[in-house]
N, C-alpha and C positions, 0 to 999 in steps of 0.2 A: 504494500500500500504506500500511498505517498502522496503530500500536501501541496498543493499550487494555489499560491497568494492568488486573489482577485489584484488585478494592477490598481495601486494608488501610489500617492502622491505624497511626501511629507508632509510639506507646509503648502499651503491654499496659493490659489490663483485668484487673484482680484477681478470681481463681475461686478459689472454697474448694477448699483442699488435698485436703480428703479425700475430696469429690465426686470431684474428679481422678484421685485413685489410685483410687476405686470402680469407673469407666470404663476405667481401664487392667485393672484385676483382672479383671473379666468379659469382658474382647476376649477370648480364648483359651477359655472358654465357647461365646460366642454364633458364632465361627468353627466351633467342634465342631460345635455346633447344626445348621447352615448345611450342613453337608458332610454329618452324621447323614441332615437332610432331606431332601438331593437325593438320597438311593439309596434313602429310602422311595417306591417307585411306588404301594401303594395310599393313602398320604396325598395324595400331588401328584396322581393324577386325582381323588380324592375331592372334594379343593379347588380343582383350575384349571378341570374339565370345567364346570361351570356358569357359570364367568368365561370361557371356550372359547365360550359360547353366546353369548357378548353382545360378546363381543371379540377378530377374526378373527387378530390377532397371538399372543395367546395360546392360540389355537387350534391356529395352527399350530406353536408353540413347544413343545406338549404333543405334538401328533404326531409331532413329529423326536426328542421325549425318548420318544417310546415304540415308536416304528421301532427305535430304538439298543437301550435298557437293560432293553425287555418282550420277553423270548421271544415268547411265542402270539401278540405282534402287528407283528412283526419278518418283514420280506422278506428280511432282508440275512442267508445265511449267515455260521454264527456265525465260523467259520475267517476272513472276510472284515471283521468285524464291528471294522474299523478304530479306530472312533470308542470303541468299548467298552472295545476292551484298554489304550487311551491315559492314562495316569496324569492326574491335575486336580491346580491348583494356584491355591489361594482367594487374592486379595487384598482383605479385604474393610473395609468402614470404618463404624463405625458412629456414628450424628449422635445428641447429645444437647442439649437444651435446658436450663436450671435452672428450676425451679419455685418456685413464691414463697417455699417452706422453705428453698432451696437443693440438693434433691432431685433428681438429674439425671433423667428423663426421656426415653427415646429415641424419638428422631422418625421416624428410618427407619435400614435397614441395607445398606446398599450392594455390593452380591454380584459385579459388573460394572463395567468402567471406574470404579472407584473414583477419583478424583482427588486433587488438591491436598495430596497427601505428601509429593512435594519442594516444592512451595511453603512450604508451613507447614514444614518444616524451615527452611529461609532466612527465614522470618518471623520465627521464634521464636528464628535469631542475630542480626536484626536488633535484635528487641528487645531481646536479653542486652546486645551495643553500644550501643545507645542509651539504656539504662538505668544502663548504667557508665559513661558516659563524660559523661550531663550529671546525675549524682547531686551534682554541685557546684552544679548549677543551683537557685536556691529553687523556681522555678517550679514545676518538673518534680519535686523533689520532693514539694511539695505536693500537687500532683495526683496522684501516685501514692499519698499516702499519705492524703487522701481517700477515692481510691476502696476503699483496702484499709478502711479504716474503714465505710465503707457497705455493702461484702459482708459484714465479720464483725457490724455492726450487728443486720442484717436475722437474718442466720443465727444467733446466739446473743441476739437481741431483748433488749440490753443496750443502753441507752443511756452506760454509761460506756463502751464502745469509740471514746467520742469523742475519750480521750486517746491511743487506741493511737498508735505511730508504727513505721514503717518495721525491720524488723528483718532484715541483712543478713546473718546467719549461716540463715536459715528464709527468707527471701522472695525470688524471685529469678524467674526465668523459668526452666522447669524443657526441660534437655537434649532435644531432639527429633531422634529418629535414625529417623525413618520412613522417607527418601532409603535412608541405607545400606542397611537394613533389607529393603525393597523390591527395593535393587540384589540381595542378598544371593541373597531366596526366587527371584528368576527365573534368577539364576546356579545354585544349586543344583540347580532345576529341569533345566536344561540338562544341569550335568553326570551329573545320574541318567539323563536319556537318551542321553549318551554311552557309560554304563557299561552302563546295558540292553540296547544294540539295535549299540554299537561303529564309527556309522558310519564310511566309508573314508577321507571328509576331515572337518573339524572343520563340525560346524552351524552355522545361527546362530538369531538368535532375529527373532523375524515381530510388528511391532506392527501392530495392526488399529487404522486412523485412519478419519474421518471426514476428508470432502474438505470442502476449506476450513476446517480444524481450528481453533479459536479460543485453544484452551489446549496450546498447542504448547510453551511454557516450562517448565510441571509435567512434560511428557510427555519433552521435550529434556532437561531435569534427570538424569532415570532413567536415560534413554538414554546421556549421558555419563558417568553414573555406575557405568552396566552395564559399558565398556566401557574404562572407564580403572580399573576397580579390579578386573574381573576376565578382562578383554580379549575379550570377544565383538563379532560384528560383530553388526549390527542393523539390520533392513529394514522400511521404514513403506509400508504399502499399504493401501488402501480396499479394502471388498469388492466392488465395482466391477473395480478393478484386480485383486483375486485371480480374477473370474472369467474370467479373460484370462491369467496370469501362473501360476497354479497350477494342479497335479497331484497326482493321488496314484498313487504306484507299485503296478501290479499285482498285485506279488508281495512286497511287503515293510510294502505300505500307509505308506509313509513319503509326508510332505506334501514335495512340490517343486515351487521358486519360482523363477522368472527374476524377473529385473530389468526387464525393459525386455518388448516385444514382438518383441526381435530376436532369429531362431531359432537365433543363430552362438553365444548366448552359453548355456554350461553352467548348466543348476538347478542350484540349492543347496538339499540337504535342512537343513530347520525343524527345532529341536528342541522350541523353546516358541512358542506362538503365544500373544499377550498383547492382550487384545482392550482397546484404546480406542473401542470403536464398538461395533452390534451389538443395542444394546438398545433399538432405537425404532423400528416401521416402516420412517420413510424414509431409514434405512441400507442396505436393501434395493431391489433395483432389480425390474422384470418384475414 
């Protein structure tokens, strides 16, 4: 076995302030967005059915969205119609780039197995430590207040921000609570299907891994986070292993999970199932 860093950085890179809060202001939009469009069914076949044609994943990705949530072309009665009545809960992350203005830019939007929210949270207190703790360094100061000088440079195309310098009441690594955060929505999650459905013992929560997982840190993060701040258990399985391991109950359509393939041991009804995996062909097996 053997360990490979995620790539990071020491000490931070200086980004313009208000780029930053621009990005944080419109997450809470483009999540609305995201959820708005998945219950539009004449947009998503208007737009997947032709990407359907030429790409047999999304083919089939678009026929299990419209078994589910299109009446007229749905087998499944609707009393049965498990997957329908089931509440969603977005975790979603959206990538931006800067543009030579300083203009952020969004690259892509990440709807599924979003990652690296608890890493970048321990990044970003790595940084705050390292940046307080060698601000006696000349070095490191210097470089740091370089760089701030070359983004406000570029960005207000003033050549006197030559003189700027480091200003510690306004510059800093700014608080990153996406871990909590994170923990927070899938706790939540949970206990709304406690309160909804009352199960007889307490649920737990179901991560969908890819086998041979690579980003198991970001993932483990969560996981101890879920579980020490608001005490759920929590079970990591491939969809390989869930088609060996899980059930759904006939009469109440609740998801249940063994552990193992041993038939001595009781299912445990899922309250949230939190997909790390899912989104690429070969997550898929047959």
């Amino acid at each position: 076995s053997y360990y490979e860093c995620a790539p990071v950085s020491l000490l931070p890179n200086a980004f313009p302030k208000a780029s930053f809060e621009q990005a944080v202001d419109v997450a809470p939009l483009f999540n609305r967005l995201v959820d708005r469009l998945s219950e539009n069914a004449d947009f998503l076949e208007t737009t997947l059915i032709p990407v359907g044609e030429a790409d047999p994943f999304t083919f089939q990705l678009l026929k299990l969205y419209q078994e589910i949530y299109i009446p007229d072309k749905s087998s499944i009665p609707p009393a049965q119609n498990w997957a329908k009545q089931a509440d969603r809960l977005g975790l979603f992350r959206s990538d931006y780039m800067l543009h030579t203005d300083n203009a952020i830019k969004q690259v892509e939007l990440n709807t599924i197995a979003s990652s690296f929210g608890a890493l970048s949270a321990r990044v970003a207190a790595l940084h705050r430590h390292l940046t307080t703790f060698t601000s006696a360094n000349p070095a490191v100061t210097e470089f740091l207040t370089q760089n701030k000088r070359d983004v406000l440079k570029q960005e207000n195309n003033d050549s006197s921000m030559e003189t700027m310098v480091l200003d510690p009441t306004t510059d800093g690594v700014p608080e990153n609570m996406a871990l909590e955060k994170l923990a927070y929505a899938l706790h939540f999650a949970a206990q709304h299907y406690q309160e909804r459905f009352a199960p007889s013992q307490k649920p737990i929560l179901l991560f969908v891994v890819q086998p041979g997982e690579t980003n198991t840190v970001d993932q483990r993060l969560l996981e101890f986070q879920i579980s020490q701040a608001h005490g759920w258990r929590i079970i990591r399985q491939s969809l390989t292993e869930l088609a060996e391991h899980a059930s759904v109950d006939p009469e109440t359509g609740a998801l249940m999970l063994r552990h193992s393939s041993s038939d001595q041991l009781e299912p445990e009804e899922v309250a949230v199932v939190y997909y790390r995996a899912g989104y690429a062909p070969k997550d898929y097996f047959g």
